[in-house]
C-alpha positions, 0 to 999 in steps of 0.5 A: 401609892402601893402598885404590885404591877411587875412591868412588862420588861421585867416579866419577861426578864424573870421568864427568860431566867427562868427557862434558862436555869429550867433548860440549861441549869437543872439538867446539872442537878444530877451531875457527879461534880454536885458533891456532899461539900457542894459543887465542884469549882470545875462544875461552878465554872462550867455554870457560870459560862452557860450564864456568860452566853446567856447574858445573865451572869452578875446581873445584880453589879453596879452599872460601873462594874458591868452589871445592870444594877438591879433594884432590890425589888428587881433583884427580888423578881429575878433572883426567884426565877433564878432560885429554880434551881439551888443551882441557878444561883451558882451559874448566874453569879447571885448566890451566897456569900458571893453575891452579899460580899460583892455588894459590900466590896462594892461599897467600901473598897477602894479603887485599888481594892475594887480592881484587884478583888472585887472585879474578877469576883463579879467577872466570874473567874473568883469567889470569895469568903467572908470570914466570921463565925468562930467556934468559941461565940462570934457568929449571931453575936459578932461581939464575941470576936476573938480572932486578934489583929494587931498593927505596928504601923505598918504590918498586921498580923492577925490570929485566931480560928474561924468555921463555917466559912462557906466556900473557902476552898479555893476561894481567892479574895478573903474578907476577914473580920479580927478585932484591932487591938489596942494601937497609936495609929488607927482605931481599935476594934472589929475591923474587916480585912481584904486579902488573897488565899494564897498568903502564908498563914490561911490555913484551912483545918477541914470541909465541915461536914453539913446537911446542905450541899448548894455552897460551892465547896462547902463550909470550913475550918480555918486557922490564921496563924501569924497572918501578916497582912500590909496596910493596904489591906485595911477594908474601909476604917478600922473598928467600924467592922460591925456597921459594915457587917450590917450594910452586908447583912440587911440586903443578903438576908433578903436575897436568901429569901428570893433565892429560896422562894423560887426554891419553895416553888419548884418543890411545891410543883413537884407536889402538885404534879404529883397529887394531880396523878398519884392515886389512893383509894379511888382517887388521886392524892389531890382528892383527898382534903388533907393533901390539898389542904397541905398544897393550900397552905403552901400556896398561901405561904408562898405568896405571903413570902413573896408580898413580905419580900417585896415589901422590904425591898421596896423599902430599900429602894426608898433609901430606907435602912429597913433593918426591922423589916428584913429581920421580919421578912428574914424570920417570918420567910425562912420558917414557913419556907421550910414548912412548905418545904416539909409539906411537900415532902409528906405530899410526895410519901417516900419518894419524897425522903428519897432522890427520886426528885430534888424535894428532899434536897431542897428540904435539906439545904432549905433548913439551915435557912433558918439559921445563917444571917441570923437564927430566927430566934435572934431576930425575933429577939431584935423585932421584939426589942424594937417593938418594946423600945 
């Protein structure tokens, strides 16, 4: 049965959400503490306890966690009213890599793990990380790892360099991806390590400098040097880092896209308020056939991404891997996100290239959408390897 019937309970969930990151949230958007590298913990801290009040914080936790354990298709309803505000993520405890490393932990942490790591995380009081991409190749191509760990029974001791590592500055539970060198006592290969900051040899090299700034505290270099970690800081089974990375990816790429939809939405309501009272020669901007040409085009974008997400989590909520579908929904919904994005930025002249709203700052931190959790390009690459197969 197809049934695109939003029940009347969750209607009125998103439309809480919604008024909740309008009133209380975007009012932070001006906010100092919203820096170049993203906010601030102290402003992230302050959002988070608005989101405590309302009762909407972690939402999306196992019921066993405290959260309410939404479906994806409900994730997909409340994460968009929630994506309002780049900031609404933030307060509501649903934003990246947060929210995709609490599904993961959630997965395959053990009980001692889950209490020690994965908890504060949902609670609110910690982020994490998820330490990957490097340098020299490992990113869209895991299989290029080069970080090292090795195992002598009853230590690791890892080594190598990461960047991009989103949020890792004062972050406080460290999943860390090092390829398991050859050893008599467990499985060699890429394996997934849980860890806290505080341990001698995390070094954070630098805050790279990007063009986005709605990750809390930015992205950064970071350097594991002499990295020794017990063993009971193995996350799940060694060398099985890839099919954990996958459970994680799947789900994250499609709540990218709820998070930047609600995104999209808010810009291209700045762009419709601003063609309906904006004039030029004679008439408002809305009269003329090329700006609301421009605003049809994105209404229609818009609601193809919506029926592509959806569909997707409807999948998921099957039991379906629906790892095709998600490549699809992430590559098809990142691209025409973005020319929505870039077409409300036309609409609104200059001021759309100025701070005069928040569309320029949607435009920018909606274009490195198109690259993490895999580059447009990549995933075409796997539809087309599949379709072809």
């Amino acid at each position: 049965m197809i049934d695109f019937t939003i029940p009347a309970e969750l209607a009125a969930e998103r439309d809480r959400v919604r008024a909740f990151v309008a009133d209380k949230i975007v009012p932070y958007e001006r906010d100092p503490r919203l820096t170049s590298h993203g906010p601030t913990d102290e402003l992230r801290q302050e959002l988070v306890e608005l989101a405590r009040a309302e009762k909407l914080l972690t939402i999306q936790a196992p019921t066993a966690l405290g959260g309410r354990g939404l479906t994806h298709v409900e994730q997909a309803v409340l994460y968009e009213a929630a994506g309002w505000s780049t900031l609404g993520p933030v307060a509501m405890n649903c934003a990246a890599p947060d929210e995709g490393n609490m599904f993961l932990l959630s997965k395959i942490a053990n009980p001692a793990q889950t209490e020690r790591y994965l908890r504060p995380v949902i609670d609110g009081h910690q982020r994490s990380v998820f330490a990957m991409t490097e340098p020299d190749g490992a990113g869209s191509d895991p299989g290029q790892l080069a970080t090292t760990a090795t195992f002598d029974g009853e230590n690791f001791v890892i080594e190598g360099r990461k960047w991009l590592i989103t949020g890792a500055n004062g972050a406080k539970t460290w999943i860390i991806m090092a390829l398991l060198g050859d050893n008599p006592h467990l499985p060699a290969g890429p394996t997934l390590f849980l860890t806290d900051d505080d341990r001698p040899g995390i070094v954070i090299e630098r805050t790279m400098n990007t063009m986005d700034r709605n990750y809390v505290a930015g992205h950064c270099v970071v350097r594991f040097d002499n990295l020794a970690l017990p063993k009971s800081a193995l996350l799940g089974e060694a060398g099985q880092a890839l099919r954990y990375a996958q459970l994680r990816l799947a789900p994250a790429r499609l709540t990218h896209c709820m998070r930047w939809l609600g995104a999209a939405e808010r810009a291209q309501s700045i762009a419709i308020d601003h063609a309906k009272t904006r004039t030029a020669f004679g008439k408002t901007l809305g009269e003329h056939q090329g700006v609301s040409f421009m605003i049809a085009d994105n209404e229609i974008a818009l609601h193809q991404c919506r029926l592509t997400i959806w569909h997707t989590c409807w999948l998921m909520d099957q039991g379906e891997k629906a790892r095709h579908e998600s490549s699809m929904a992430k590559s098809f919904v990142s691209e025409e996100l973005f020319k929505v994005a870039d077409r409300c930025v036309q609409i609104l002249g200059g001021i759309g290239v100025s701070d005069e709203t928040v569309v320029e700052m949607i435009f920018r931190d909606m274009r490195p959408f198109r690259l993490y959790d895999g580059p447009t390009e990549v995933h075409k690459y796997a539809i087309g390897r599949k379709v072809l197969r």
